[in-house]
C-alpha positions as CSV (number, residue, x, y, z in Angstrom):
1,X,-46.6,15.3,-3.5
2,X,-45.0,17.3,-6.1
3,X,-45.5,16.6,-9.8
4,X,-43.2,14.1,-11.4
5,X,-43.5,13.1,-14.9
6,X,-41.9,10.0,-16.5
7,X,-39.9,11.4,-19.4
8,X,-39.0,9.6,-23.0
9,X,-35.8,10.2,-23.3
10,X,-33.8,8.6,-27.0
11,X,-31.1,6.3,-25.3
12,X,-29.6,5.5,-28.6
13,X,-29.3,9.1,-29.2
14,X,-27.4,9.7,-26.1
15,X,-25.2,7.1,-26.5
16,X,-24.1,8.1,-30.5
17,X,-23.4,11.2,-28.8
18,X,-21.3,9.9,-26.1
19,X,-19.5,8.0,-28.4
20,X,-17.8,11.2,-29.8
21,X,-17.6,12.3,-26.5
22,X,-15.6,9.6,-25.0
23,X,-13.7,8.9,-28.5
24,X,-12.3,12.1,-27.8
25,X,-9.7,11.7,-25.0
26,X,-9.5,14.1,-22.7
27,X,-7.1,13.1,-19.9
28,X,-6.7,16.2,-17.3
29,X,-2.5,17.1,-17.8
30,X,-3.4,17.5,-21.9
31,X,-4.8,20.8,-21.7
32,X,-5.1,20.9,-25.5
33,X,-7.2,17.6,-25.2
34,X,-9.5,18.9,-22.4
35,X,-10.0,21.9,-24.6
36,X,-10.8,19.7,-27.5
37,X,-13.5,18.2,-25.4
38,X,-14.8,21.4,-24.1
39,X,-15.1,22.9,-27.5
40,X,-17.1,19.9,-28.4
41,X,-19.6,20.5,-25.4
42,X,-19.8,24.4,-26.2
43,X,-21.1,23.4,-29.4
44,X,-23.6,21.1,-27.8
45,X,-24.8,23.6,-25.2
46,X,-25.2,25.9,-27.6
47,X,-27.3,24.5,-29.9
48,X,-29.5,24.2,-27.4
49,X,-29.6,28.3,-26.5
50,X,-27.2,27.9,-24.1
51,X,-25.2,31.3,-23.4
52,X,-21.6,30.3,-23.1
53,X,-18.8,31.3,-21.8
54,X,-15.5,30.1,-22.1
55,X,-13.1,30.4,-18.8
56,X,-9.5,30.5,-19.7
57,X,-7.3,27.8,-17.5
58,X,-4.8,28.3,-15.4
59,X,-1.4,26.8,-14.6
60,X,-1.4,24.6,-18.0
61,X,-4.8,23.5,-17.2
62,X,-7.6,23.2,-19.3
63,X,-10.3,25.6,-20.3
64,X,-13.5,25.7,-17.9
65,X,-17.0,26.0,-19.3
66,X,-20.3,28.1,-18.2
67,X,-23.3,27.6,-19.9
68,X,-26.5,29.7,-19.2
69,X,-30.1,28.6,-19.7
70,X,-33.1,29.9,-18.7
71,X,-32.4,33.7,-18.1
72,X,-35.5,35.9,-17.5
73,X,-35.2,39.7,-16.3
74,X,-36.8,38.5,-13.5
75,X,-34.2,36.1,-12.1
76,X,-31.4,36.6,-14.0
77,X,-29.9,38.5,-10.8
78,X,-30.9,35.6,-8.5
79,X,-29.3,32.5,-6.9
80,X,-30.4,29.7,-9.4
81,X,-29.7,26.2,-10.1
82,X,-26.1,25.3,-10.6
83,X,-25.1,22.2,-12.3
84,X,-21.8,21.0,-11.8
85,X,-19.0,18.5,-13.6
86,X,-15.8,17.9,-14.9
87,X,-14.7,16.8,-18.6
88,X,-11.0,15.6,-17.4
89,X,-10.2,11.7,-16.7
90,X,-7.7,9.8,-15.2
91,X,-7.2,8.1,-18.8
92,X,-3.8,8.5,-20.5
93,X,-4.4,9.7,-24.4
94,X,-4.0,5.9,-26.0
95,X,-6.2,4.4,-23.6
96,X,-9.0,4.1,-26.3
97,X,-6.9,2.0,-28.3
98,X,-6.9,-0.5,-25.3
99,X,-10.5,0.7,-24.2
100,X,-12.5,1.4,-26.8
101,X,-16.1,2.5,-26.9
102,X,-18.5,-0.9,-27.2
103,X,-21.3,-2.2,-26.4
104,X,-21.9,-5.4,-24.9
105,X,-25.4,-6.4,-23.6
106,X,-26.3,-3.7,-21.2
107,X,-22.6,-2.3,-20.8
108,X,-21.4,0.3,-22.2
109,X,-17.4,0.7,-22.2
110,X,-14.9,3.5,-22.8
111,X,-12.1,5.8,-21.1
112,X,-14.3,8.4,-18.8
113,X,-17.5,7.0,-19.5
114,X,-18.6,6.4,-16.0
115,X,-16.5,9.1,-14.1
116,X,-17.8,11.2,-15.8
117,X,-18.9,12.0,-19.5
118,X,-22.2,9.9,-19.5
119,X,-23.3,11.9,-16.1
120,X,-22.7,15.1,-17.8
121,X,-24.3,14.5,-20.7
122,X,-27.2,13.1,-18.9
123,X,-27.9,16.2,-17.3
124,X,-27.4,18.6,-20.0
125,X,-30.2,16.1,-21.7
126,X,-32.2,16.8,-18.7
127,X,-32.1,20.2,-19.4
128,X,-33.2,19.6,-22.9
129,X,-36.6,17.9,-22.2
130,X,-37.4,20.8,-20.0
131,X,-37.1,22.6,-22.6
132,X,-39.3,20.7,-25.0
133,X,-41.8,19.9,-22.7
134,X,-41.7,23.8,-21.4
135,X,-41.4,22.5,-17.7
136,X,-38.3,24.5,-16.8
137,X,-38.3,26.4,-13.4
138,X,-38.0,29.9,-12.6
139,X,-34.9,29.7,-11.9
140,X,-32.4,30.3,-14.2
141,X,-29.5,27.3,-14.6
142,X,-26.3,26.9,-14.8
143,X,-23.6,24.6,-15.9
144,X,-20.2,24.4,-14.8
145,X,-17.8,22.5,-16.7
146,X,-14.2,21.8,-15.0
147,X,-11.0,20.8,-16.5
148,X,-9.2,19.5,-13.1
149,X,-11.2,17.7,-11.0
150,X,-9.0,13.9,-11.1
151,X,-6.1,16.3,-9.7
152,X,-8.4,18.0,-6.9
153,X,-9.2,21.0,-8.6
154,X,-6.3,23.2,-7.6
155,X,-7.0,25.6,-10.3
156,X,-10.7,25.4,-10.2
157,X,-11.2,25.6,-6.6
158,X,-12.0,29.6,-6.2
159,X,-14.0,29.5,-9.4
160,X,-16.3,26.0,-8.3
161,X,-17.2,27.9,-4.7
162,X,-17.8,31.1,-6.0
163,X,-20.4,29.8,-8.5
164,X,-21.7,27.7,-5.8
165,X,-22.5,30.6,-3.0
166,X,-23.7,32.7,-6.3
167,X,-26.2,29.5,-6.6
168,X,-29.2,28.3,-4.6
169,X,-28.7,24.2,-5.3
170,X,-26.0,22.8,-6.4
171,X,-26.2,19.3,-8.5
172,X,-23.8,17.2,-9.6
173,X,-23.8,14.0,-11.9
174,X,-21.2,12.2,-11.0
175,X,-21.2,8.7,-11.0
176,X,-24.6,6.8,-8.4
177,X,-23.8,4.8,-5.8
178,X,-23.3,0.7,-7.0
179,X,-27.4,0.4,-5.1
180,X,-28.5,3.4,-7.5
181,X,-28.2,6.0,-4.7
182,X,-27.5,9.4,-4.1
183,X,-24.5,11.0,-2.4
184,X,-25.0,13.2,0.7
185,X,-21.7,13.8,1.6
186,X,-18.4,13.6,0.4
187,X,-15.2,12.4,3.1
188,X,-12.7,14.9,3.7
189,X,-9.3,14.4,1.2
190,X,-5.8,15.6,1.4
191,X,-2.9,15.0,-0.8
192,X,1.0,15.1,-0.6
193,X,4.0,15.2,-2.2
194,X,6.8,13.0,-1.0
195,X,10.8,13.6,-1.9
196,X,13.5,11.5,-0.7
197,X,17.4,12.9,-1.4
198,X,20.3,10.1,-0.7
199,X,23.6,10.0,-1.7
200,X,24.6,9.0,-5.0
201,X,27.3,6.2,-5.7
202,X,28.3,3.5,-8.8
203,X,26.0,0.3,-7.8
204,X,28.2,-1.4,-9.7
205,X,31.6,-0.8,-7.7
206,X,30.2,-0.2,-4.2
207,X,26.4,0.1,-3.5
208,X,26.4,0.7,0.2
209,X,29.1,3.9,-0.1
210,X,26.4,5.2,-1.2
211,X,22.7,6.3,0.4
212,X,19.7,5.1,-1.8
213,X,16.5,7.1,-2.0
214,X,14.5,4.4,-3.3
215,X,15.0,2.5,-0.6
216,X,14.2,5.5,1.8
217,X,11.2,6.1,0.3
218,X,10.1,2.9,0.4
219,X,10.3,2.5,4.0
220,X,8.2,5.8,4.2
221,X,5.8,4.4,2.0
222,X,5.2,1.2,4.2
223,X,5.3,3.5,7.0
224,X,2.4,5.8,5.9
225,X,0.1,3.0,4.8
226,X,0.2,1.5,7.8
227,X,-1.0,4.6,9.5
228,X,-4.0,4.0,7.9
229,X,-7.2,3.2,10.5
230,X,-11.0,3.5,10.7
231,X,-11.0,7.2,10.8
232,X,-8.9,8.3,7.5
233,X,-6.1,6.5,5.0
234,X,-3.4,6.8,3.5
235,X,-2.6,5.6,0.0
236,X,0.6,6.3,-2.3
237,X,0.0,6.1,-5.6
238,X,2.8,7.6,-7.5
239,X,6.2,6.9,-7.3
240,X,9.1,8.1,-9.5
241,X,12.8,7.5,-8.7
242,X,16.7,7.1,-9.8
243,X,17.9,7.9,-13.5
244,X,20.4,4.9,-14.0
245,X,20.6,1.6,-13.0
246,X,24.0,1.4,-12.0
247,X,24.0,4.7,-9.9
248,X,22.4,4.5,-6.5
249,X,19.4,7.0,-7.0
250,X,19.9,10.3,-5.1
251,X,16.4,11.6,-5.7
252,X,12.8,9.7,-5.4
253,X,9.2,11.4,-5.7
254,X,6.1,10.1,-4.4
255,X,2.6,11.2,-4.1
256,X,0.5,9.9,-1.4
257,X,-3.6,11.0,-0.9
258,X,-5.1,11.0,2.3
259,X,-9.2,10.6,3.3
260,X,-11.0,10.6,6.6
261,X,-14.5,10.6,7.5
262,X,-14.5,13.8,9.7
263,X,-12.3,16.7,9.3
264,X,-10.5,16.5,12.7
265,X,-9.5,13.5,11.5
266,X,-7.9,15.0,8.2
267,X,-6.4,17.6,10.1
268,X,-4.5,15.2,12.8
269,X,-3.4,12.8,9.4
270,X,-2.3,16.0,7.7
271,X,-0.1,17.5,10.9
272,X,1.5,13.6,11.4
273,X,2.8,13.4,7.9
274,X,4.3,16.6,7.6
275,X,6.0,15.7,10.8
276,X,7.6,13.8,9.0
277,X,9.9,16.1,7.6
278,X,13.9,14.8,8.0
279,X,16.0,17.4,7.0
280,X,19.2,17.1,8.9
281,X,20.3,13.7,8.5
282,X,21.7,11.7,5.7
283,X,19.1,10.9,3.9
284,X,16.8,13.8,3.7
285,X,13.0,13.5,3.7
286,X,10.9,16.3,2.3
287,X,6.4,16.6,2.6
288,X,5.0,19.2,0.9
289,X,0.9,19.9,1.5
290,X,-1.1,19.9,-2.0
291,X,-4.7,20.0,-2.8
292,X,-7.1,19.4,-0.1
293,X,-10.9,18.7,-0.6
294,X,-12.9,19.9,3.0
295,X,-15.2,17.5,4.3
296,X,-18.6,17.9,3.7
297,X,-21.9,16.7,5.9
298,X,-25.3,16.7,5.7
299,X,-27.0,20.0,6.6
300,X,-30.5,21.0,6.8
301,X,-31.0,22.7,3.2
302,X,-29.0,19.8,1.9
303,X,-32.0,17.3,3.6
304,X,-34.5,19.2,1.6
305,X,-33.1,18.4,-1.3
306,X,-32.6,15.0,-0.6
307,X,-36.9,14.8,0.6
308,X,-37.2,16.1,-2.7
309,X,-35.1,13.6,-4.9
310,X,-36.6,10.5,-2.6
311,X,-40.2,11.9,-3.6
312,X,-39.1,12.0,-7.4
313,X,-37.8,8.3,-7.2
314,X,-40.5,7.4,-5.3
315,X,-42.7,8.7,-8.2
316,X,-40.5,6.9,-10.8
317,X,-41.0,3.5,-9.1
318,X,-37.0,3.7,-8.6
319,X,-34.8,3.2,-5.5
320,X,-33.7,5.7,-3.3
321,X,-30.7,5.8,-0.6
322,X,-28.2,8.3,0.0
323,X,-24.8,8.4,1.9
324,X,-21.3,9.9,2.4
325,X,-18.6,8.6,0.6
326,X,-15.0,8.9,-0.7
327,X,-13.6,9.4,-3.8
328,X,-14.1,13.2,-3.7
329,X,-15.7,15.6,-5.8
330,X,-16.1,19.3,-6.6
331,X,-19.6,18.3,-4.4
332,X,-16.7,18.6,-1.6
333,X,-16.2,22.7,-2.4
334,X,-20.4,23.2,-2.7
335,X,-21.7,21.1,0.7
336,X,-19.0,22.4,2.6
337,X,-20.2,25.8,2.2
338,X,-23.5,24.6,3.2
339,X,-25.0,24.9,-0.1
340,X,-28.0,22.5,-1.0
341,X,-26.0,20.0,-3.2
342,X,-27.0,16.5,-4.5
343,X,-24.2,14.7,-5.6
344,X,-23.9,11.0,-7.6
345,X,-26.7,11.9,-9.8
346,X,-24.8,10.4,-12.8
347,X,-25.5,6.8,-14.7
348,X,-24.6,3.8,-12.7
349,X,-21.9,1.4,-13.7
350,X,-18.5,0.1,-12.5
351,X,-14.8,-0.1,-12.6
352,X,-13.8,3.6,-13.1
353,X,-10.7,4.5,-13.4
354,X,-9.8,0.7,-14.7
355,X,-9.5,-0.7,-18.3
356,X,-13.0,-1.9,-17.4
357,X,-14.9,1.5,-16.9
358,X,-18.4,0.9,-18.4
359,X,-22.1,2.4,-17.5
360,X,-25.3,0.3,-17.6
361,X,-27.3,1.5,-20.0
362,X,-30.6,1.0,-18.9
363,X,-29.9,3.9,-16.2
364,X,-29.4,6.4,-18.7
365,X,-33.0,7.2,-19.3
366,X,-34.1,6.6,-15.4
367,X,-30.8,8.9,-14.1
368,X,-31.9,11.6,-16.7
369,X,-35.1,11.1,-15.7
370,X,-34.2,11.8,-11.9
371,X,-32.2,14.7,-12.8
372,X,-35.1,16.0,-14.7
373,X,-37.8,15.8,-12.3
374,X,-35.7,17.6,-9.6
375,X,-35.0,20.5,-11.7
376,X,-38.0,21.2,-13.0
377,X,-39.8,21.1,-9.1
378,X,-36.6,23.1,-8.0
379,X,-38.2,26.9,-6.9
């Protein structure tokens, strides 16, 4: 049995913190707002010794963020622990205003907080009370802090798995499973861009002369949902069409994301929708192939890790499952390139991406305490 120790840590210190972390909206298409948050982690990291490094976005995307603890001569050149998240939410800047950070009993509400600025923060924490309690590893650590992931990570993709195969573990705090467990896997994710192009006429004279897009795309839409099956979905969540009300539209944009437990299953969703493409009739439908997440499954080294993190619960007197899921995460990029990675390592709570995100805040301290006990047995 490996050492685990039941750490202290100062809830109501963590959550003053996260209060100014999740006042600060940071909602993943304001780049200056994701910057805003990332300078405000860079000055937490650093107070702590962290050596930081600031990665410049790309494609009007937000900053990234590596912070470097733990360097000795001896393994400064050698695959350490890398841990993993993202500072961008789904949250439109406002949403504060109609979300705002509160407490209420054991719930603790705001824009992010769940998915996933608390599970961040937790971790960093983590690596704090190592460093008090001089119970860090060998090993040096790493943090990397994205600015994409709610998008898919299509700037961050090259930089996520190249920090991951320069790493031995991977951990990421994204948000637990509702039970308190741990994620072993992540489904496989693909998503799409729709365009419909009809033929524009006055509505208010004679509607059918012309060819609607919004209707088109409509059809589409019912036809691709009902596609979806056991094995993999398919979900369209954006939709934008028409300029004037009394025109019949001649353009209409969807987006539509796609998950499926295995990736032959991905791979035979992603070749039928883009199949789809109608080019030489009418009304002209377009599919264009965006990000794609690969599907990642339990290996051997990934196992290990999750012997070690039931040990450490076991230890803590706190539950322990683990599983695959959907949802997605830069977890995806890390286990499919067979890296030892432990995903959903963040607080527990409910209703993210809702006007009801909130964490519980009694898993705070046993989360951190988790994250904690597994780096500091890490060698």
């Amino acid at each position: 049995m490996r050492e685990v120790k039941q750490y202290r840590f100062d809830t109501n210190s963590i959550l003053r913190i996260l209060e100014r972390w999740v006042t600060l909206e940071s909602p993943t298409f304001d780049y200056q707002a994701v910057n805003n948050m990332m300078d405000l982690c860079s000055n937490h990291l650093a107070e702590m010794g962290g050596r930081i490094e600031r990665i410049p976005g790309k494609n009007n995307l937000g900053d990234c963020l590596r912070a470097s603890f733990n360097e000795t001569s001896e393994n400064i050149d050698k695959p350490g622990i890398l841990i993993m998240g993202h500072m961008d939410t789904v949250h439109p800047i406002g949403t504060i205003k109609k979300l705002p950070f509160r407490i209420e009993g054991n719930k603790c509400y705001g824009p992010g907080i769940f998915d996933m600025k608390s599970g961040n923060l937790i971790a960093i924490e983590a690596v704090r009370m190592l460093q008090k309690e001089n119970k860090l590893p060998e090993l040096g650590i790493k943090f990397l802090i994205t600015s994409d992931e709610e998008i898919g990570s299509p700037s961050t993709r090259e930089l996520i798995e190249s920090e991951s195969l320069r790493s031995k573990y991977v951990l990421v705090p994204e948000p637990g499973l509702p039970d308190g467990g741990y994620v072993s896997g992540r489904y496989a994710i693909a998503r799409f861009k729709l365009r419909t192009e009809g033929i524009p006429f006055h509505a208010g004279i004679n509607p059918k002369a012309g060819k609607s897009a919004i209707k088109e795309m409509a059809k589409k839409i019912i036809e691709l949902e009902e596609m979806s099956d056991e094995n993999r979905t398919f979900s369209v969540g954006v939709i934008n069409g028409g300029e004037w009300v009394n025109c019949v539209s001649s353009t209409c944009d969807a987006e539509v994301i796609s998950m499926a437990k295995k990736q032959k299953n991905l791979d035979e969703g992603i070749a039928t929708i883009l199949a789809m493409n109608k080019k030489n009739s009418e009304i002209k439908f377009s599919v264009e192939q965006s990000v794609v997440r690969p599907v990642w499954e339990l290996n051997e080294g990934t196992k290990k890790l999750f012997n070690l993190t039931q040990e450490i619960c076991k230890g803590l007197n706190l539950p322990f499952s683990h599983g695959s899921m959907g949802g997605g995460s830069d977890g995806n990029f890390s286990g499919a390139l067979n890296v030892p990675t432990v995903d959903g390592l963040g607080t527990l709570g409910e209703n993210y991406h809702t006007l009801k995100e909130h964490i519980y805040i009694d898993s705070i301290e046993k989360r951190a305490n988790v994250i904690a006990n597994i780096v500091s047995n890490l060698h």
